[in-house]
C-alpha positions as a LaTeX table, in Angstrom:
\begin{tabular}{lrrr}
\hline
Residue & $x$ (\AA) & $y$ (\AA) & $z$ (\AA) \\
\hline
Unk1 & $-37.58$ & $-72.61$ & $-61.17$ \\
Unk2 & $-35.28$ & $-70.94$ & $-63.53$ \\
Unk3 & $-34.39$ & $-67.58$ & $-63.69$ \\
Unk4 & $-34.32$ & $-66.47$ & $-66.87$ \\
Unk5 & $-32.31$ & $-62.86$ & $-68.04$ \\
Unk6 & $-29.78$ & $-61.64$ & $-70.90$ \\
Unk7 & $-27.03$ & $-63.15$ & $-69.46$ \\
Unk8 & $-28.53$ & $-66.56$ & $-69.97$ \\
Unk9 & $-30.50$ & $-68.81$ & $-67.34$ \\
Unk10 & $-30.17$ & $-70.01$ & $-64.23$ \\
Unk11 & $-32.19$ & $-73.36$ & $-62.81$ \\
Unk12 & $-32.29$ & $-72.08$ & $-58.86$ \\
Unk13 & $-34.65$ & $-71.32$ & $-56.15$ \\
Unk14 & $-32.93$ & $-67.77$ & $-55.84$ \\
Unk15 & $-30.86$ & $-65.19$ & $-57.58$ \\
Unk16 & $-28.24$ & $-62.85$ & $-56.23$ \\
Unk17 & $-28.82$ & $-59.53$ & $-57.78$ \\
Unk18 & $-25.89$ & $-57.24$ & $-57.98$ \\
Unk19 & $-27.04$ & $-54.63$ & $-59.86$ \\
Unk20 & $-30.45$ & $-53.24$ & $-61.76$ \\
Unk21 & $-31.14$ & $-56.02$ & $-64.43$ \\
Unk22 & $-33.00$ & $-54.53$ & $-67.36$ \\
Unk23 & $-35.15$ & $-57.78$ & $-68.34$ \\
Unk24 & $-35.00$ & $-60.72$ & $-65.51$ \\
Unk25 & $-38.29$ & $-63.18$ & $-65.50$ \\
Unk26 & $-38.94$ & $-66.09$ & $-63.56$ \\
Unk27 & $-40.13$ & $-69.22$ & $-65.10$ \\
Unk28 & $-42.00$ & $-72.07$ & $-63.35$ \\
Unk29 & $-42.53$ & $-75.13$ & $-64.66$ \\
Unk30 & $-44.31$ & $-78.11$ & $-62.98$ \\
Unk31 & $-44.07$ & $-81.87$ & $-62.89$ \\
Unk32 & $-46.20$ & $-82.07$ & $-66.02$ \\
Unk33 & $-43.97$ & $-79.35$ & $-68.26$ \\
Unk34 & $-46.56$ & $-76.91$ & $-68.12$ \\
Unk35 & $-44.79$ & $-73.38$ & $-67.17$ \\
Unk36 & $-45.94$ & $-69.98$ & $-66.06$ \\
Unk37 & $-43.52$ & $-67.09$ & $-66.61$ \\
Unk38 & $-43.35$ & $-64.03$ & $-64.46$ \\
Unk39 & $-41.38$ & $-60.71$ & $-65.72$ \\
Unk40 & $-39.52$ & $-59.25$ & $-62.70$ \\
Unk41 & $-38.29$ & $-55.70$ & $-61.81$ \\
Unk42 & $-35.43$ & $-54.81$ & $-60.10$ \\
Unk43 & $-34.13$ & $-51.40$ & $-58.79$ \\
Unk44 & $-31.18$ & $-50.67$ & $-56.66$ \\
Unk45 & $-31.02$ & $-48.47$ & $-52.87$ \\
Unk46 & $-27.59$ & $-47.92$ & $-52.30$ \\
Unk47 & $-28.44$ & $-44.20$ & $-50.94$ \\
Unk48 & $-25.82$ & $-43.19$ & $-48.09$ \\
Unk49 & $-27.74$ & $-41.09$ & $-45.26$ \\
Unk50 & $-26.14$ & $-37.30$ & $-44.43$ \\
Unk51 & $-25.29$ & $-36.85$ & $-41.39$ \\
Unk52 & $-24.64$ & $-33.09$ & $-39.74$ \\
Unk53 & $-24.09$ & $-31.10$ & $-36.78$ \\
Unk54 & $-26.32$ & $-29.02$ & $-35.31$ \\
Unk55 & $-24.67$ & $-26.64$ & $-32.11$ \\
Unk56 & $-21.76$ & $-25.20$ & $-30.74$ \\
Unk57 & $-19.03$ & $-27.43$ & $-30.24$ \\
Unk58 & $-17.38$ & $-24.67$ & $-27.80$ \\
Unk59 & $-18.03$ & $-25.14$ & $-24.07$ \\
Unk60 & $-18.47$ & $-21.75$ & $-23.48$ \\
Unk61 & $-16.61$ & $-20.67$ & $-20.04$ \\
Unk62 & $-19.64$ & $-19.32$ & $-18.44$ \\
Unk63 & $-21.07$ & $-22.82$ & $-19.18$ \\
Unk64 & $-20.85$ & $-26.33$ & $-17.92$ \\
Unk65 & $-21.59$ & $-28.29$ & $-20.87$ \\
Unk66 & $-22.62$ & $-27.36$ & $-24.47$ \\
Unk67 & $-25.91$ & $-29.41$ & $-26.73$ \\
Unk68 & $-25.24$ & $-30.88$ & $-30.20$ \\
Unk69 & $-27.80$ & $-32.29$ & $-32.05$ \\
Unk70 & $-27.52$ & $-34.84$ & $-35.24$ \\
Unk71 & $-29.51$ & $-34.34$ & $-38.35$ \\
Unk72 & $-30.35$ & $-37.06$ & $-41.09$ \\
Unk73 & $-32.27$ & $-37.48$ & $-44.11$ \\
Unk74 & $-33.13$ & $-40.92$ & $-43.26$ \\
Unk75 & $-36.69$ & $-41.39$ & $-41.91$ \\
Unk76 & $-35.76$ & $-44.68$ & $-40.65$ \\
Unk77 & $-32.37$ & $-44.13$ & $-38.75$ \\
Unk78 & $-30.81$ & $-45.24$ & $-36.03$ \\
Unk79 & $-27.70$ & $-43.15$ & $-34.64$ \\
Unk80 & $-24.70$ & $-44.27$ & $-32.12$ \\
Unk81 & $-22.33$ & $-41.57$ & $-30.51$ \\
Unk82 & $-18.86$ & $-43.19$ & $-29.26$ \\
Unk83 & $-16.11$ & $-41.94$ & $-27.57$ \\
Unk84 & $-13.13$ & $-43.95$ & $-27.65$ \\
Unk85 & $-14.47$ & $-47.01$ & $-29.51$ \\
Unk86 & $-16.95$ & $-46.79$ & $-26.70$ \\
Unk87 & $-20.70$ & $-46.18$ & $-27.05$ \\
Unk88 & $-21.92$ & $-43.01$ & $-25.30$ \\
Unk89 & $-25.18$ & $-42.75$ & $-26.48$ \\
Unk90 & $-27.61$ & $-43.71$ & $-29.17$ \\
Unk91 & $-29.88$ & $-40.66$ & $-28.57$ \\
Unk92 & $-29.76$ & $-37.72$ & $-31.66$ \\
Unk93 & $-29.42$ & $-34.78$ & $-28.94$ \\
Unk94 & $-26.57$ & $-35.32$ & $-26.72$ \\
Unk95 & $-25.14$ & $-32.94$ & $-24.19$ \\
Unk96 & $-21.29$ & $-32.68$ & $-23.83$ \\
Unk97 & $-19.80$ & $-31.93$ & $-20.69$ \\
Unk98 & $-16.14$ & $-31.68$ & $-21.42$ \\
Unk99 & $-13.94$ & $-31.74$ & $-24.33$ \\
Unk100 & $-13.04$ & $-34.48$ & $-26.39$ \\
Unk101 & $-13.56$ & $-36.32$ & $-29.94$ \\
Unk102 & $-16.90$ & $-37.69$ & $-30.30$ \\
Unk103 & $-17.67$ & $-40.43$ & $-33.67$ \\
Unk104 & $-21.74$ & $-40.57$ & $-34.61$ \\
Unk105 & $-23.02$ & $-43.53$ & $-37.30$ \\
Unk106 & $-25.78$ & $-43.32$ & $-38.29$ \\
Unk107 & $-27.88$ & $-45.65$ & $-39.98$ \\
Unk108 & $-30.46$ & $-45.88$ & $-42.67$ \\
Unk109 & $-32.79$ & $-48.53$ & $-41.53$ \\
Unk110 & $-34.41$ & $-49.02$ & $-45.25$ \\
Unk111 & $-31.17$ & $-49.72$ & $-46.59$ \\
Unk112 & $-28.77$ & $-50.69$ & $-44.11$ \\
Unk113 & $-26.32$ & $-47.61$ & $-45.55$ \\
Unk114 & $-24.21$ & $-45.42$ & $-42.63$ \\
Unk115 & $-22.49$ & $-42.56$ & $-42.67$ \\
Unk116 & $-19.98$ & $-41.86$ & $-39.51$ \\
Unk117 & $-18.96$ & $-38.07$ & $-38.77$ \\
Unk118 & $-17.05$ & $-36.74$ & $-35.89$ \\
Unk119 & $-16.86$ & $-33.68$ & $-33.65$ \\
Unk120 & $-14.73$ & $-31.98$ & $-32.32$ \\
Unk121 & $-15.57$ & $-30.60$ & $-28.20$ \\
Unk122 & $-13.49$ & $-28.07$ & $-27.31$ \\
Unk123 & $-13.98$ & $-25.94$ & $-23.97$ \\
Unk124 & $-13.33$ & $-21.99$ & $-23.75$ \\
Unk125 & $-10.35$ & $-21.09$ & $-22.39$ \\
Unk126 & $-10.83$ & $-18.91$ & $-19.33$ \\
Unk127 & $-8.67$ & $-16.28$ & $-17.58$ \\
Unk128 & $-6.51$ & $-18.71$ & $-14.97$ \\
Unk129 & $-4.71$ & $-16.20$ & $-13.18$ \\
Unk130 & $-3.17$ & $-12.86$ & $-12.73$ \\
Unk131 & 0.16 & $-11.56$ & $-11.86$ \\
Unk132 & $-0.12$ & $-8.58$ & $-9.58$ \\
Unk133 & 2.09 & $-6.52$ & $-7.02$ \\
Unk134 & 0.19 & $-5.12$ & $-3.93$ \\
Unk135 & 2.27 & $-2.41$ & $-2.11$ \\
Unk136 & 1.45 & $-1.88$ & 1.43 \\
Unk137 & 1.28 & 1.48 & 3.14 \\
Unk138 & 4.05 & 2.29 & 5.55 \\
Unk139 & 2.62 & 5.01 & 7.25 \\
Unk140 & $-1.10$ & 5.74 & 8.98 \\
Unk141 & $-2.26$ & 8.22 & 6.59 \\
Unk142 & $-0.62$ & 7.29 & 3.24 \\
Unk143 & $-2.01$ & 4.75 & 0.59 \\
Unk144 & $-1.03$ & 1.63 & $-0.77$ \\
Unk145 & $-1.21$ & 0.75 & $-4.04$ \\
Unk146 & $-1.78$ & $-2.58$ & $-6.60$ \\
Unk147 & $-0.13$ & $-2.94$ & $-10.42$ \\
Unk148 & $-1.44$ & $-5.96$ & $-12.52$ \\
Unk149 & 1.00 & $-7.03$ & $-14.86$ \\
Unk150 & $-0.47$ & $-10.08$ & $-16.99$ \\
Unk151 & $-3.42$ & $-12.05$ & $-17.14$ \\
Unk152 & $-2.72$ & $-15.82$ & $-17.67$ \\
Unk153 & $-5.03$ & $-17.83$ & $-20.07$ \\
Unk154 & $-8.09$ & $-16.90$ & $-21.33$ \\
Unk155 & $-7.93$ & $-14.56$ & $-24.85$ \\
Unk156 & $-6.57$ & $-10.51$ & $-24.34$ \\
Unk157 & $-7.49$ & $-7.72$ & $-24.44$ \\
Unk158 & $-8.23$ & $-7.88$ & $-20.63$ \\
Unk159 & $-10.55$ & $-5.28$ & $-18.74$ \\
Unk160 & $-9.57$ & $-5.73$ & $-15.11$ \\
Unk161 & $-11.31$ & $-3.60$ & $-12.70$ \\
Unk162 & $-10.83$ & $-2.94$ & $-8.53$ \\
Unk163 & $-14.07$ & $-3.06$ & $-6.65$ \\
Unk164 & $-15.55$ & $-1.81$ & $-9.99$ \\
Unk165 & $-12.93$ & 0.45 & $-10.96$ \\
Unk166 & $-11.21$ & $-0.26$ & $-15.06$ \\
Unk167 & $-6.68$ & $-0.38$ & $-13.74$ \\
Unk168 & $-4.60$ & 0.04 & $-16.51$ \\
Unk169 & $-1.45$ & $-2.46$ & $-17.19$ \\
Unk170 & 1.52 & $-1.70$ & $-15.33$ \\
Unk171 & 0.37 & 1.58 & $-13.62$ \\
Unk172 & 0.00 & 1.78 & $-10.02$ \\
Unk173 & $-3.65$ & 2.36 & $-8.92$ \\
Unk174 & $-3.67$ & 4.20 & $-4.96$ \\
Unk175 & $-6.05$ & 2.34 & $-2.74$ \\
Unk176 & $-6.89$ & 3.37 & 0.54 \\
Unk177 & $-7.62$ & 0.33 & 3.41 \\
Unk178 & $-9.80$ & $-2.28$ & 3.41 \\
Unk179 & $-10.42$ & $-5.29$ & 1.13 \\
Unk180 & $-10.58$ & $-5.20$ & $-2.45$ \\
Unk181 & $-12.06$ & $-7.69$ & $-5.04$ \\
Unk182 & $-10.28$ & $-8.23$ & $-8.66$ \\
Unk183 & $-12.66$ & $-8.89$ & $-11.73$ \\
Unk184 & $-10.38$ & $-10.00$ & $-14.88$ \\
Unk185 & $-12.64$ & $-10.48$ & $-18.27$ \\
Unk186 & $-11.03$ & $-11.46$ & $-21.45$ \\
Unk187 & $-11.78$ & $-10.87$ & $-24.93$ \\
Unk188 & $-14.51$ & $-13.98$ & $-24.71$ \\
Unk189 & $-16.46$ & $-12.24$ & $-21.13$ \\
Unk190 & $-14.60$ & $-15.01$ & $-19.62$ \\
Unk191 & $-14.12$ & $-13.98$ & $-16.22$ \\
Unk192 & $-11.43$ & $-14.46$ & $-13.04$ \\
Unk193 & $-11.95$ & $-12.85$ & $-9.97$ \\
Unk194 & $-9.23$ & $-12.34$ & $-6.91$ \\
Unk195 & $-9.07$ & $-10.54$ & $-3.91$ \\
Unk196 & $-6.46$ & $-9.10$ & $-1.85$ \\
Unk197 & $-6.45$ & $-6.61$ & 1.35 \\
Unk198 & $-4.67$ & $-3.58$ & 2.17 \\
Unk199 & $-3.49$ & $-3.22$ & 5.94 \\
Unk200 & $-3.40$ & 0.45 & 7.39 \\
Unk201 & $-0.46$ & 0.74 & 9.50 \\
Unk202 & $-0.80$ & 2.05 & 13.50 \\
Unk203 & $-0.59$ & 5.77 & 14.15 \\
Unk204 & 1.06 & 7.12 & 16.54 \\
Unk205 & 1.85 & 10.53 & 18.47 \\
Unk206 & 3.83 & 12.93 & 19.83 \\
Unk207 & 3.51 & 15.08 & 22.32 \\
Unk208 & 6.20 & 18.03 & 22.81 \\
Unk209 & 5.42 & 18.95 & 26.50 \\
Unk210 & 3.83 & 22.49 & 27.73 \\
Unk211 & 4.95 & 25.16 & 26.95 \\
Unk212 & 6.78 & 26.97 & 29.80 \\
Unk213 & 8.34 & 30.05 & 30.88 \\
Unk214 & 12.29 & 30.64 & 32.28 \\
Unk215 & 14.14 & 33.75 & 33.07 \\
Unk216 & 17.03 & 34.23 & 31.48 \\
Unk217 & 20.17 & 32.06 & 31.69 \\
Unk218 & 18.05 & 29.29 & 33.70 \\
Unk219 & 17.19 & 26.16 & 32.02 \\
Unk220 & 13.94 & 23.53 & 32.05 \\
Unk221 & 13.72 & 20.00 & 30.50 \\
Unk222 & 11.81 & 19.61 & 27.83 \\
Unk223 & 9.43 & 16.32 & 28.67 \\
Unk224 & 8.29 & 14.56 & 25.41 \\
Unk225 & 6.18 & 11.73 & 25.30 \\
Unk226 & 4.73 & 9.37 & 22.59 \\
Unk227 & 2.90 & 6.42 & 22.57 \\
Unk228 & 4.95 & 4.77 & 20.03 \\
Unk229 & 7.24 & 1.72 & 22.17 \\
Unk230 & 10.51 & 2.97 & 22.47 \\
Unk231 & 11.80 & 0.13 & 21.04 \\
Unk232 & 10.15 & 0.82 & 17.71 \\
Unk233 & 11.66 & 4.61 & 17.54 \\
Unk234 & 14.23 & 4.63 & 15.05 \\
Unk235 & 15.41 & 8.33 & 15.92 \\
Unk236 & 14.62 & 11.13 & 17.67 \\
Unk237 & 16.07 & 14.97 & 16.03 \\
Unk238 & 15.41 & 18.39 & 17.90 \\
Unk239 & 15.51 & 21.38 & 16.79 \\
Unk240 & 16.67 & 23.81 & 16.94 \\
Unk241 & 19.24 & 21.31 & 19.02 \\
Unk242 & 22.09 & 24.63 & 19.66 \\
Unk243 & 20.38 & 24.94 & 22.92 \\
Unk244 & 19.51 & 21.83 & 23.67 \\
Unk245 & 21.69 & 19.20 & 26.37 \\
Unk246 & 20.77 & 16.38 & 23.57 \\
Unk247 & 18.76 & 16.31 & 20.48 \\
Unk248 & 17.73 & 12.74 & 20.22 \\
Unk249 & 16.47 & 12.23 & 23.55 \\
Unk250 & 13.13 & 12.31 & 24.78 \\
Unk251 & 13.49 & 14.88 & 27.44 \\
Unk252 & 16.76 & 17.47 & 26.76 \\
Unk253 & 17.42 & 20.64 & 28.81 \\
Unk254 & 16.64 & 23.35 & 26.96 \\
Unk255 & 18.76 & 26.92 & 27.67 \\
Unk256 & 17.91 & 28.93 & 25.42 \\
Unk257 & 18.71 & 32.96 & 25.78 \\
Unk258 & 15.15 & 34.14 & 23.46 \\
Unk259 & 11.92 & 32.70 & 23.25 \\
Unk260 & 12.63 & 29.39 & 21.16 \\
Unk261 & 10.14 & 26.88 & 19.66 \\
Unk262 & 11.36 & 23.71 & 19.70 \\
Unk263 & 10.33 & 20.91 & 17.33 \\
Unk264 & 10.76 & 17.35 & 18.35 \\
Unk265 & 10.48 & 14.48 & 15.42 \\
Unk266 & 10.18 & 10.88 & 15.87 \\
Unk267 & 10.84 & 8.34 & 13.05 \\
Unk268 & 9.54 & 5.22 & 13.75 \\
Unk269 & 11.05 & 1.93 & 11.96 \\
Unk270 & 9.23 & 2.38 & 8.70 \\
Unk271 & 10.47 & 6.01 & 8.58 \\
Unk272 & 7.30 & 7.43 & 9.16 \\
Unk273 & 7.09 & 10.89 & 11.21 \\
Unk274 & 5.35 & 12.56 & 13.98 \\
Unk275 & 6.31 & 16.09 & 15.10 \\
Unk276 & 4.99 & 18.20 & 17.94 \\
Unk277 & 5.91 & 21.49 & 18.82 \\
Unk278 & 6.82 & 23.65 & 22.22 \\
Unk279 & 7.77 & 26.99 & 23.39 \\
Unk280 & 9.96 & 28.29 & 25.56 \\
Unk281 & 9.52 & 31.70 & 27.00 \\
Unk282 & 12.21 & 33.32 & 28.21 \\
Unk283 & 11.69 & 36.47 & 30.44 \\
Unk284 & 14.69 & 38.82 & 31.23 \\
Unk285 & 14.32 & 40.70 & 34.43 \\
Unk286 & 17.13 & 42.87 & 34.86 \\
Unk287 & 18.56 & 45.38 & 37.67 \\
Unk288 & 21.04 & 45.34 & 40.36 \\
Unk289 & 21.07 & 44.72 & 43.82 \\
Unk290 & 23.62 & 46.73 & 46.05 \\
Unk291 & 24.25 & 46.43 & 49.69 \\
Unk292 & 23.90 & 49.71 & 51.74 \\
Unk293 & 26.56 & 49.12 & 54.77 \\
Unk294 & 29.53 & 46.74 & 54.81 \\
Unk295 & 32.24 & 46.23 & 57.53 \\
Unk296 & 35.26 & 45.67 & 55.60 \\
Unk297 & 37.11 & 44.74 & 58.92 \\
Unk298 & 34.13 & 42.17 & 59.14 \\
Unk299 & 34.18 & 37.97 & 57.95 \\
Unk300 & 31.73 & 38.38 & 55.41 \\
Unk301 & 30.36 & 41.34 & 53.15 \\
Unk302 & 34.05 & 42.96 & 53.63 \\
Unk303 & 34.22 & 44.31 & 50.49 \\
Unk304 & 31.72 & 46.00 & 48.65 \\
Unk305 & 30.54 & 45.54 & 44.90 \\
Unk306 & 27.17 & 45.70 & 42.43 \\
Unk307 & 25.31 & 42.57 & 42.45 \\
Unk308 & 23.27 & 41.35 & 39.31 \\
Unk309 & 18.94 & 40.77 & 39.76 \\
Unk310 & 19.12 & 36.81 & 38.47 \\
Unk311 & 22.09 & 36.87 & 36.72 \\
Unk312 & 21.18 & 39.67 & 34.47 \\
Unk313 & 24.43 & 41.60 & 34.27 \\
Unk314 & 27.03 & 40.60 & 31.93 \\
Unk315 & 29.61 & 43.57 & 33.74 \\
Unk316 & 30.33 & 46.33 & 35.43 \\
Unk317 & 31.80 & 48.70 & 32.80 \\
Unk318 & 32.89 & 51.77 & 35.80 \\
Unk319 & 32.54 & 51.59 & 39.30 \\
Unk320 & 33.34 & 54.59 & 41.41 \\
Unk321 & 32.81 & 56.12 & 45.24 \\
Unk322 & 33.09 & 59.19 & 46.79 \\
Unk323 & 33.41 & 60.52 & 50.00 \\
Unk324 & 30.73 & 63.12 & 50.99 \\
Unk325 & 32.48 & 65.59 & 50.02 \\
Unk326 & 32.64 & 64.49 & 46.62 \\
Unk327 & 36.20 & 63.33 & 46.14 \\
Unk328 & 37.28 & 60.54 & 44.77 \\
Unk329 & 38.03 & 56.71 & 46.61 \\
Unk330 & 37.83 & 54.23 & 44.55 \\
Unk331 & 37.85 & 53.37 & 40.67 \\
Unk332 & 37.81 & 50.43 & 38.67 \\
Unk333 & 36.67 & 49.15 & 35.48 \\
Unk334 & 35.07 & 46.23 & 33.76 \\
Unk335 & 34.69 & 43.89 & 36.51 \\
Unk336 & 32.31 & 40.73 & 36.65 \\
Unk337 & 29.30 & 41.67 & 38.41 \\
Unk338 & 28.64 & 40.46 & 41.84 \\
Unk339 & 32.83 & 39.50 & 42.68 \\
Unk340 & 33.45 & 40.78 & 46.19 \\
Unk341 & 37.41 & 40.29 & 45.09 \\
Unk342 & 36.79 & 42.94 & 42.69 \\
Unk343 & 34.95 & 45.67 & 44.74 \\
Unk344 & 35.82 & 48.35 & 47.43 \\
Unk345 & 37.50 & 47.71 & 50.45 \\
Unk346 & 37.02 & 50.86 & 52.26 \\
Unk347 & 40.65 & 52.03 & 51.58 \\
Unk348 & 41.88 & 54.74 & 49.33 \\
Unk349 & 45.93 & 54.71 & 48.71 \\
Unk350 & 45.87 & 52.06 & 51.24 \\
Unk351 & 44.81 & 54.07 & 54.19 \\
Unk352 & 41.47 & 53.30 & 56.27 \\
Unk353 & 38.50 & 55.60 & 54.96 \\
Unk354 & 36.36 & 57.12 & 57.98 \\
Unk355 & 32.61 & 55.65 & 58.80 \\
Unk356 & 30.49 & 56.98 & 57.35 \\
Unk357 & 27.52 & 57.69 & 54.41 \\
Unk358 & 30.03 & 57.48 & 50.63 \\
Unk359 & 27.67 & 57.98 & 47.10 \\
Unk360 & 28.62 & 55.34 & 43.97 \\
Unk361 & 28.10 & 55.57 & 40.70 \\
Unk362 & 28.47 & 52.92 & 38.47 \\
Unk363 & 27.91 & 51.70 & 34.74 \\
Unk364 & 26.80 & 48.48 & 34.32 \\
Unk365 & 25.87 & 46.38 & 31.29 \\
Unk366 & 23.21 & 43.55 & 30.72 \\
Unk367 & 23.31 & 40.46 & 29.25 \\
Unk368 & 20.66 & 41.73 & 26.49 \\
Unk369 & 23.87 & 44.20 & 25.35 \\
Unk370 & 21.73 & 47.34 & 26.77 \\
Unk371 & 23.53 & 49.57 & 29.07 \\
Unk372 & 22.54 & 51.79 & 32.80 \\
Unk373 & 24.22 & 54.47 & 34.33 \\
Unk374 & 23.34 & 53.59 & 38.16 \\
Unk375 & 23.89 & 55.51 & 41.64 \\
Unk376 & 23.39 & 54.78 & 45.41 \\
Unk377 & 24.96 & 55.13 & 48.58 \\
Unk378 & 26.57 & 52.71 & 50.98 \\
Unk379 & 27.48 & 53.41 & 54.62 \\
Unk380 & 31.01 & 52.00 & 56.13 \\
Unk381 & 31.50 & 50.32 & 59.28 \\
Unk382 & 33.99 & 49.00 & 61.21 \\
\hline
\end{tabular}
């Protein structure tokens, strides 16, 4: 055989062919020097397959994994995804279940060309946290309140809502008890969610006591109660307390000289307060009691005076007595009411007065600053 072609001639089997040849013919020639020639064509496949990507090469953060797909325009291909120098898969679809680089060849099985492109996995960054401040009611009654400060991770703006609700950034946002769920989604609807719980302190009460009814100048305790451990009162306050034997006790003596409501206000160790009201009545009977005989020779009831109905006079402004004829005995003025030391003892410029019937008259006034003119009649003894 010889291979016969511009560049001259070459007496082997085969030929190496490096490139397209434009005249190359094979001659044969047997043991007898007869030879047969045979033109030859040659054409060159040195095409390089494309290779692209078909998909999202974002894990999305509602998702687990994300699909990429390889296209060719080789027929005849085969395709190998590595990951690491390490084969992954030789499939054209592959799923991706976390991020990474990720090399595909592929080859075109008419020529034995490749073509090797990589791709880049990347997962969505989701919200990972939030920094929030959750203030807890101190009092039964009042509300508590959360402020969100920043979201970490994920892409802003944020829309964070409570149990539904949008909360704006750094504001305080009241909430009443109970449990509360956080929904943070970013920019991308990638969401976070957190909960938190908002205690309602214990109530308590107070209870002032009945109200009650005193005559003048007497007293009554006051009897508070409330179901609060005493331990956990911070203070106690009356008022008004001018009347009162104590105004941070639980049960003062009130003495007051006009009707008076009293107000009684526990603070318990979170300063929260209760406050109960009560009245005390006073009622002012006034007059005079006066004895009608005394002995003044006698132990007891020797002298004789104006006594005060419950303590109702504040003093005897005159006190005079006369004989039954009308003159004169005795005379004195502003004396304490009911103070045998200050009264008559049936004398008149030292000498003995007769037995007998004698007529008083006497002003007196009351401890409510009002005044009486007053008259009776005593009879002496001895």
């Amino acid at each position: 055989y010889e291979w016969i072609s511009s560049a001259g001639s070459t007496a082997v089997d085969s030929i190496l062919i490096t490139s397209s040849t434009p005249s190359l013919t094979l001659m044969a020639t047997n043991d007898y020097g007869c030879t047969s020639l045979s033109p030859v064509v040659v054409s060159s496949d040195f095409t390089v397959p494309t290779l692209s990507f078909e998909g999202d090469s974002i894990i999305q953060c509602n998702e687990s994994s994300t699909a990429i797909k390889a296209v060719t325009n080789a027929p005849q291909n085969s395709i190998e995804w590595t990951e690491n120098g390490n084969s992954i898969s030789a499939l054209q679809d592959i799923t991706f279940t976390k991020p990474g680089t990720y090399v595909a060849v592929i080859t075109n099985l008419t020529n034995g060309c490749k073509q090797q492109k990589s791709v880049e996995i990347t997962a969505q960054e989701s919200p990972k946290s939030i920094e929030f401040e959750v203030v807890q009611p101190l009092c039964f009654g009042e509300k508590g309140n959360i402020n969100w400060s920043q979201v970490i991770g994920g892409q802003g703006p944020y829309l964070v809502k409570v149990n539904d609700k949008i909360v704006a950034q750094n504001s305080d946002y009241p909430v009443v008890g109970g449990k509360y769920n956080i929904e943070i989604k970013d920019a991308n609807l990638c969401t976070l969610t957190d909960e938190f719980e908002i205690f309602v302190p214990n109530d308590f009460s107070v209870n002032a006591g009945k109200d009650t009814t005193i005559q003048r100048n007497e007293s009554c305790v006051l009897n508070a109660k409330s179901d609060l451990p005493f331990s956990a009162i911070k203070s106690i306050m009356w008022e008004p307390a001018n009347s009162l034997s104590c105004d941070n006790c639980l049960k003062p003596r009130a003495f007051p000289d006009h009707d008076t409501e009293y107000t009684i206000t526990i603070y318990d160790e979170n300063g929260c307060i209760r406050t109960d009201r009560v009245w005390v009545r006073v009622k002012f009977e006034k007059g005079y009691i006066a004895p009608n005989i005394f002995n003044p020779d006698g132990n007891s009831n020797s002298k004789f005076t104006i006594y005060p109905f419950k303590s109702s006079i504040l003093g005897i402004k005159t006190f005079k007595i006369y004989d039954r004829w009308g003159n004169l005995v005795f005379t004195t003025e502003d004396i304490p009411a009911g103070d045998p030391v200050y009264g008559w003892n049936g004398k008149t410029e030292n000498r003995d007065m007769a037995v007998g019937v004698y007529v008083w008259v006497a002003e007196i006034e009351y401890v409510d600053n009002t005044f009486e003119t007053i008259a009776g009649d005593v009879t002496l003894v001895r």
